[in-house]
N, C-alpha and C positions, 0 to 999 in steps of 0.2 A: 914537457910543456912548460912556458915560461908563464908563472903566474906571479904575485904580489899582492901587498895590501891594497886592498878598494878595489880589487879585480874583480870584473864579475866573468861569472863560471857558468856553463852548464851543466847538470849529471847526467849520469844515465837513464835515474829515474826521475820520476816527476814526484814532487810533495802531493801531499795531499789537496794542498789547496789547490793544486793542477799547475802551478809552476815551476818551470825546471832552473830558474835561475837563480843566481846568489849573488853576495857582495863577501868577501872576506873584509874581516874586520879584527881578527887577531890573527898573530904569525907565531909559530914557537914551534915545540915539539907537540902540540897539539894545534889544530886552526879551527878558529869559529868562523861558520861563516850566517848569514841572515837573510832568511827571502827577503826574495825584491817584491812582492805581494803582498806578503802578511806580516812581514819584518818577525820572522819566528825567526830566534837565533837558536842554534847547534851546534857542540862541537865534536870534532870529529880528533881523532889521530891523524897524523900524517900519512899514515902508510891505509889506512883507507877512506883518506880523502884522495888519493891517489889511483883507489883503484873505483870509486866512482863517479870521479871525474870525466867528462865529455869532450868539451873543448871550453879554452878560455876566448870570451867572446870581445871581453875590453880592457 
């Protein structure tokens, strides 16, 4: 999937706040990305932001 900074993503799972969407906001060998709801930021690896990732939506 082609994604990028500012992209917003869906996972597989849903946060807890009940939304499944994101906004990437760092890129690297790591990526944080931040709900679009609660603006809770996490970061993740690359290699399992990969594997729960859904589709990228923008």
């Amino acid at each position: 999937m082609d994604y990028g900074l500012n992209s917003i993503i869906k996972t597989k799972k849903k946060h807890p706040c009940g939304n499944d969407e994101w906004e990437i906001i760092r890129m690297g060998a790591d990526i944080k990305i931040k709900c679009t709801k609660c603006n809770r930021i996490i970061m993740l690896s690359r290699r399992n932001f990969n594997k729960r990732l859904k589709q990228v939506v923008k």
